[in-house]
C-alpha positions as CSV (number, residue, x, y, z in Angstrom):
1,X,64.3,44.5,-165.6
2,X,67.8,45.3,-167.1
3,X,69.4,43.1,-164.4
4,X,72.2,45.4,-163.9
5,X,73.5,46.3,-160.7
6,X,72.5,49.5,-158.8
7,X,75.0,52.3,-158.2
8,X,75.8,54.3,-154.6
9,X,75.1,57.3,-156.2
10,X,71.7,56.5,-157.7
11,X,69.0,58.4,-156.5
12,X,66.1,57.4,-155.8
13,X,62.1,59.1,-154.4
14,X,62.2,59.4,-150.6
15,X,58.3,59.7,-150.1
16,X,57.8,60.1,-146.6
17,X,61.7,60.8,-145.8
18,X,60.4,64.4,-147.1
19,X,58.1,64.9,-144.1
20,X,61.7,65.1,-142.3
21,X,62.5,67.9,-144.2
22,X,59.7,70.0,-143.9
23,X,59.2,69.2,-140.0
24,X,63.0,70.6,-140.0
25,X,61.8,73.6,-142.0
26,X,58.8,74.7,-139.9
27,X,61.0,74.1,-136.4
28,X,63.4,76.7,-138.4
29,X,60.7,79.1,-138.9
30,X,59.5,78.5,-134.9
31,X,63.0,79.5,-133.5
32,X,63.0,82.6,-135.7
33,X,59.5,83.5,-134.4
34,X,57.5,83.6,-137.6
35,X,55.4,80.5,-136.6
36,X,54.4,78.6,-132.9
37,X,53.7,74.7,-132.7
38,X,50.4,75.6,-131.0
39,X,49.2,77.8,-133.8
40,X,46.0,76.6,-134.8
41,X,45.7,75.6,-138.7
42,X,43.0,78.4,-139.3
43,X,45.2,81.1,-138.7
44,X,47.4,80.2,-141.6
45,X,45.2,78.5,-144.0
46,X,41.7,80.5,-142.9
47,X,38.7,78.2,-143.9
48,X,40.8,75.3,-145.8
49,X,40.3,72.5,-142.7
50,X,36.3,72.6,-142.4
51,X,33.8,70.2,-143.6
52,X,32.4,66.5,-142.4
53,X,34.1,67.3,-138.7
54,X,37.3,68.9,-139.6
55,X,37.9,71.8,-137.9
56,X,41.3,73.8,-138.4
57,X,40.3,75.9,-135.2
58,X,40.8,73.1,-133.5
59,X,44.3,71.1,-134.8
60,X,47.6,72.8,-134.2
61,X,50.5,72.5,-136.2
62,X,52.3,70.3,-133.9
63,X,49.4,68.0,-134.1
64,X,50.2,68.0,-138.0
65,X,53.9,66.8,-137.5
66,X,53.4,64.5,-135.1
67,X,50.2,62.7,-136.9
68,X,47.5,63.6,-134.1
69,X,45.3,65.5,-135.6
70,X,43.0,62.7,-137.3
71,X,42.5,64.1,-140.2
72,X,42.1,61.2,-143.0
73,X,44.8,60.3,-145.0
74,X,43.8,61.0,-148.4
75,X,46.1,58.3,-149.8
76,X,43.2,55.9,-148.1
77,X,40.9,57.3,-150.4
78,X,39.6,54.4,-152.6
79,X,38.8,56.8,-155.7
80,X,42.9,58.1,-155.5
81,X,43.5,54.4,-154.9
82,X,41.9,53.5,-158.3
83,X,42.8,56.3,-159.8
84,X,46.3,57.3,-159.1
85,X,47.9,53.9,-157.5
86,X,46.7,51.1,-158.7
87,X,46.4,49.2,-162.5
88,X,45.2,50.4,-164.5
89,X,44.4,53.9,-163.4
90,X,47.9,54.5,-162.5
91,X,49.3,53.7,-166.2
92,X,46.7,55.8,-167.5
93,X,47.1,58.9,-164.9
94,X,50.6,58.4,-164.2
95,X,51.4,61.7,-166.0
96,X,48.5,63.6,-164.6
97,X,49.9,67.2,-163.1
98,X,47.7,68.1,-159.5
99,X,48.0,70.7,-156.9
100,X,47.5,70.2,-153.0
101,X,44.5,71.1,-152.9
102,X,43.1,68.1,-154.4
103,X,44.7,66.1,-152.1
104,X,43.3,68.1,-148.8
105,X,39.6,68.3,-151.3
106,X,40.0,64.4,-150.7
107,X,40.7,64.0,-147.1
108,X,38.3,66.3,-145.9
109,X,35.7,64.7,-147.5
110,X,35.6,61.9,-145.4
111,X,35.4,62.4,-141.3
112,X,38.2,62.6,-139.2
113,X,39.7,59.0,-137.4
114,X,39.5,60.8,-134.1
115,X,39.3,64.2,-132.0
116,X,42.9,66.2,-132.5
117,X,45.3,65.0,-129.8
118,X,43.5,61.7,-128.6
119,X,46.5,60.0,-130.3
120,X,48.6,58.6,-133.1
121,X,47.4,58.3,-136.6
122,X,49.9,58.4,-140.1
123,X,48.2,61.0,-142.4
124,X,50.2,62.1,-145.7
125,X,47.3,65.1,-145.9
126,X,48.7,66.4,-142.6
127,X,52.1,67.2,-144.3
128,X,50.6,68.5,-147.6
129,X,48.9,71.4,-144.9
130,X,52.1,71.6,-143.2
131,X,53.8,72.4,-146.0
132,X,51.3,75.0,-147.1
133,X,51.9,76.7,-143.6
134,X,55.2,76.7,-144.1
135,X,54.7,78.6,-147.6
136,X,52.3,81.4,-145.9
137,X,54.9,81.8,-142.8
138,X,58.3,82.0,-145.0
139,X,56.4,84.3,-148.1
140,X,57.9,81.4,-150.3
141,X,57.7,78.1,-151.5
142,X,58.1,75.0,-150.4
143,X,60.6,74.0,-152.9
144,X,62.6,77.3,-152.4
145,X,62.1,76.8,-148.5
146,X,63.9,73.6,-148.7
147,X,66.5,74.2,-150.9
148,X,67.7,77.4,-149.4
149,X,67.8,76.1,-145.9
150,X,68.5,72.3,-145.8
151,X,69.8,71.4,-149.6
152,X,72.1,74.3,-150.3
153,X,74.1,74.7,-146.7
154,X,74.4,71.2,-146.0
155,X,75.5,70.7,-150.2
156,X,73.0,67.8,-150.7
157,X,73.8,68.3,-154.3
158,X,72.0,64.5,-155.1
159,X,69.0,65.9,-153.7
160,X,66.2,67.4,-156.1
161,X,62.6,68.9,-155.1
162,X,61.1,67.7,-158.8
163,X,58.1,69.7,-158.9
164,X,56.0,68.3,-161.8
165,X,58.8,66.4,-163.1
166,X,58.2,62.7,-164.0
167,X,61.4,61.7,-164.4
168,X,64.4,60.6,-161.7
169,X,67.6,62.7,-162.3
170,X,70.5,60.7,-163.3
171,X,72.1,58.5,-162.2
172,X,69.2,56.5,-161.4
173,X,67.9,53.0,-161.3
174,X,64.5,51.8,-162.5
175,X,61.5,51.3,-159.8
176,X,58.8,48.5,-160.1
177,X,55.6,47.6,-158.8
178,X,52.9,44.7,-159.3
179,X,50.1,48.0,-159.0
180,X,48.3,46.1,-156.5
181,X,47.9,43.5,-157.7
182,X,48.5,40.2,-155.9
183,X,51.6,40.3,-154.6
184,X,52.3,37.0,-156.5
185,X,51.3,38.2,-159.9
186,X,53.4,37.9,-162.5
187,X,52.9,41.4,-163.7
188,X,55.3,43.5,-163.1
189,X,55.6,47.3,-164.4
190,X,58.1,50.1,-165.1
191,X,56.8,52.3,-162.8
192,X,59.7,55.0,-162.8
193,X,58.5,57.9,-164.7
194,X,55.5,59.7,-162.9
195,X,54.4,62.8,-162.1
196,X,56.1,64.5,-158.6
197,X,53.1,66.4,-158.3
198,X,51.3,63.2,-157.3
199,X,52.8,63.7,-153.9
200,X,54.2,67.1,-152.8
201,X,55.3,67.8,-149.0
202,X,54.6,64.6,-148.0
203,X,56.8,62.9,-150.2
204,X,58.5,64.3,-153.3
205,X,61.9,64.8,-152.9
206,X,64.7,62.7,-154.9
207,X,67.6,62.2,-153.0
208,X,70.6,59.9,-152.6
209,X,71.7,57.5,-149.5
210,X,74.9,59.8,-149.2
211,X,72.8,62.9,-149.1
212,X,69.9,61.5,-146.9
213,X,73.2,60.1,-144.3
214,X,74.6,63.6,-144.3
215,X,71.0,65.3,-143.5
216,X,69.6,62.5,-140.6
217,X,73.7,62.7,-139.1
218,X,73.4,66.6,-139.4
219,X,69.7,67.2,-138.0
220,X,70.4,65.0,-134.9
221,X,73.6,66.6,-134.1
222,X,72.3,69.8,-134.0
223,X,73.5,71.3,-137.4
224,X,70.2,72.3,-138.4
225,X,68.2,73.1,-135.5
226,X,69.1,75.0,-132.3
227,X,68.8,72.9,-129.1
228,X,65.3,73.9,-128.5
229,X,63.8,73.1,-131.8
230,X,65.5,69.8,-131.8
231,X,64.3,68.8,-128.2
232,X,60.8,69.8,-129.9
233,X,61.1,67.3,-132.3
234,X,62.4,64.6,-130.4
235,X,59.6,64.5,-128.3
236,X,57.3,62.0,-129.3
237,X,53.8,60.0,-129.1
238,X,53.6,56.3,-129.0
239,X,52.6,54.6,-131.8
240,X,48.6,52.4,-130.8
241,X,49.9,49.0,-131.9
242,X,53.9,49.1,-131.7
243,X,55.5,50.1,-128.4
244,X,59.1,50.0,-130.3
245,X,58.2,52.9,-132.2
246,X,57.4,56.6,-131.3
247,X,57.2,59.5,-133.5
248,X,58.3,62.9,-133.5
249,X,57.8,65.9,-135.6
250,X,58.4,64.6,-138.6
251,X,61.1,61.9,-137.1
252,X,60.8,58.4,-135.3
253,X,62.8,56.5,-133.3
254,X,62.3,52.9,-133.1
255,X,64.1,50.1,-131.7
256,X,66.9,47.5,-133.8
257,X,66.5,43.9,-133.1
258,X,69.0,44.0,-130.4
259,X,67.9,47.1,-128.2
260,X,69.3,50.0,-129.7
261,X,67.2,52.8,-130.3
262,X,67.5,54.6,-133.6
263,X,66.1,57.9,-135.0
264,X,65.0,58.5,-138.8
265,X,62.3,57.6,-141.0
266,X,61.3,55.5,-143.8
267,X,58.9,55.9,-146.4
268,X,57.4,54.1,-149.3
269,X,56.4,55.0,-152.6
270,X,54.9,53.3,-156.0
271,X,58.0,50.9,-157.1
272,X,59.9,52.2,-153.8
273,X,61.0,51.9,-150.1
274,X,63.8,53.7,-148.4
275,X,65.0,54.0,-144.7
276,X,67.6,56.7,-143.2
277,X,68.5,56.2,-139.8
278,X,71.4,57.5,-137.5
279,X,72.2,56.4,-133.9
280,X,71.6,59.3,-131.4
281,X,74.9,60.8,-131.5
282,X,74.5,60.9,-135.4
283,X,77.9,58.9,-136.3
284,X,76.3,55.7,-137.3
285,X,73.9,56.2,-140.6
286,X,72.5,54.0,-142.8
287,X,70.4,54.6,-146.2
288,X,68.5,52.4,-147.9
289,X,66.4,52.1,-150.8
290,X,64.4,48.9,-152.5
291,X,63.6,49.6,-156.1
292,X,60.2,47.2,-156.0
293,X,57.6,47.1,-153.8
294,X,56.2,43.5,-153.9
295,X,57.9,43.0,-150.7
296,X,57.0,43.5,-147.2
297,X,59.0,47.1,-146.3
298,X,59.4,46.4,-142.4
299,X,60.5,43.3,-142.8
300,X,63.3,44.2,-145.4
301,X,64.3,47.0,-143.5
302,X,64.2,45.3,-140.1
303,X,67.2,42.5,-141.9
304,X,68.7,45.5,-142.7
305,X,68.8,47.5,-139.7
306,X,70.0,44.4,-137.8
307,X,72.9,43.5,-139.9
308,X,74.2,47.1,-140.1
309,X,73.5,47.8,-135.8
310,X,73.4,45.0,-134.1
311,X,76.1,42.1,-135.8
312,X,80.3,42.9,-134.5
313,X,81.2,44.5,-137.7
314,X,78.6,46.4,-137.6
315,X,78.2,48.3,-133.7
C-alpha cells in the first residue's frame, strides 16, 4: 500500500453498478419496439438456456433484470471460485482472456434455485444473457450499445467499457484483497490489474463517482428513459430475507437508517465495493467506492449512507 490519499477523480470497477446500465439499455431498445419484457430468452438466444432444468422457453427477459429467473449464479460456482477468485488461482489466472459463454457453460451446469418467477434470487449469469439479448436486438455490441446511448450523450467521459483490458485507466487508485482468505490474514495482495473479460455485462465498466452521480441523477429523472420505461424499472420484487430492499430492473431501492428510501445500486468486485444512490427526485447523489474488500460492504455503506442522508448537514 502506497498510503497516499485517493483522488475525486479516480476511477474505479463498478461490478454490478453495470447491470444498471444495461437494464437502461434493454428498456431503450423496449420503447423503440425492437425488444418486449415478456420475450422469452429462446427467441433471442435459441438453444443457449437448456440443460439440468434450465429452460429459456420458459424465463423472460424481465425475469433476467429483475433476478427471478433462478438460474444459478455462476460466480457460486466453486471451480470459478478456485480458479478465478480466490489464492492462488486468481494470481495465476488473473490475466486469463474468457468470453460469456463460459460463464453461462457454468451456470447451467448446475440446476436452477427455483421455477422462473417464484421469486428473488441475485444471479450475475442473468445479466451476462441480458446483455447478449441486448447485442442480437440492437445488431451491435454491448460495448458500442453503451457507449453510444448512455456514455456519449450524458458525457461520462470517466467512464470506460475495458473489454479485455487489465488495467484501470488513469487516474486510478490501487485495489486489494485478502483472496479469501481469512478475513484476518495478514496477506494482503495487489489485486488491480486483471482481466475485464472476467466479468462482462454484469460488471465491467470503469467509472468515476462524478460520472456514476450524473447517470443514477439522470436515469431517475427521466433523462434516459421515457416515462413508461422508467415506471418499468421501478417496479420491483421484494428481496426473501430484507423487507428494506426491493429490486427493479437492474435498480434497487432500499431504505437509509432514518426512513428514507433511496434508489441505486451497489456492487462488489475482487479488491472493490462501490454504492451510487440518488433520492427519488434525483438531486441528492452519492458515490462511493472502497479500494479493499476485507470489510463487510453493507455495513460500510450503510455508515455511509447515513451520514450523507440522514445527519442535518446532510438532508
Amino acid at each position: 500500500m502506497t498510503g497516499r490519499p485517493r483522488s475525486v477523480d479516480d476511477r474505479f470497477r463498478i461490478a454490478s453498478i453495470t447491470k444498471t446500465f444495461v437494464a437502461t439499455v434493454l428498456l431503450q431498445q423496449e420503447a423503440e419496439g425492437r425488444i418486449g419484457l415478456d420475450d422469452k430468452v429462446e427467441r433471442w438466444l435459441p438453444g443457449v438456456v437448456r440443460g439440468n432444468g434450465n429452460d429459456g422457453r420458459r424465463i423472460s427477459v424481465r425475469q433476467l433484470l429483475n433476478h427471478t429467473s433462478g438460474i444459478y449464479d455462476y460466480t457460486d460456482d466453486p471451480g470459478h471460485l478456485k480458479k478465478y477468485v480466490r489464492a492462488p488461482g486468481f494470481l495465476r489466472h488473473r490475466y486469463d482472456a474468457v468470453t460469456p459463454d463460459l460463464a453461462v457453460r457454468t451456470a447451467l451446469s448446475h440446476r436452477p434455485g427455483f421455477e422462473p418467477g417464484a421469486r428473488y434470487g441475485y444471479s450475475n449469469t442473468n445479466y451476462v444473457l441480458a446483455a447478449l439479448i441486448m447485442e442480437k436486438a440492437g445488431g451491435r455490441s454491448y460495448e458500442d450499445e453503451v457507449r453510444t446511448r448512455i456514455i456519449e450523450p450524458l458525457g461520462l467521459h470517466g467512464t470506460v467499457l475495458p473489454g479485455r483490458s487489465v488495467d484501470v485507466p488513469e487516474p486510478s487508485s490501487r485495489a486489494y484483497s485478502t483472496l479469501g482468505t481469512d478475513p484476518g490474514a495478514r496477506k494482503i495482495y495487489d489485486v488491480t490489474r486483471q482481466n475485464a473479460s472476467q466479468s462482462w455485462g454484469d460488471g465491467d465498466i470503469i467509472s468515476t463517482a462524478a460520472d456514476l452521480n450524473r447517470f443514477f441523477s439522470a436515469l431517475i429523472r427521466g433523462e434516459l428513459l421515457p416515462a413508461e420505461q422508467l415506471a418499468e424499472m421501478k417496479t420491483t420484487v421484494a428481496h426473501p430475507q430484507n423487507p428494506a430492499y426491493r429490486y427493479g430492473l437492474g435498480i434497487a431501492t432500499f431504505k437509509a437508517a432514518c426512513g428514507v428510501w433511496l434508489w441505486g445500486n451497489d456492487g462488489g468486485w475482487i479488491g472493490s465495493f462501490s454504492q451510487a444512490v440518488t433520492t427519488e427526485d434525483g438531486r441528492h447523489t452519492l458515490a462511493l467506492n472502497l479500494n479493499g474488500d476485507w470489510s463487510v460492504p453493507d455495513s460500510a455503506g450503510t455508515d455511509l449512507l447515513k451520514a450523507e442522508f440522514c445527519s442535518p448537514a446532510g438532508s
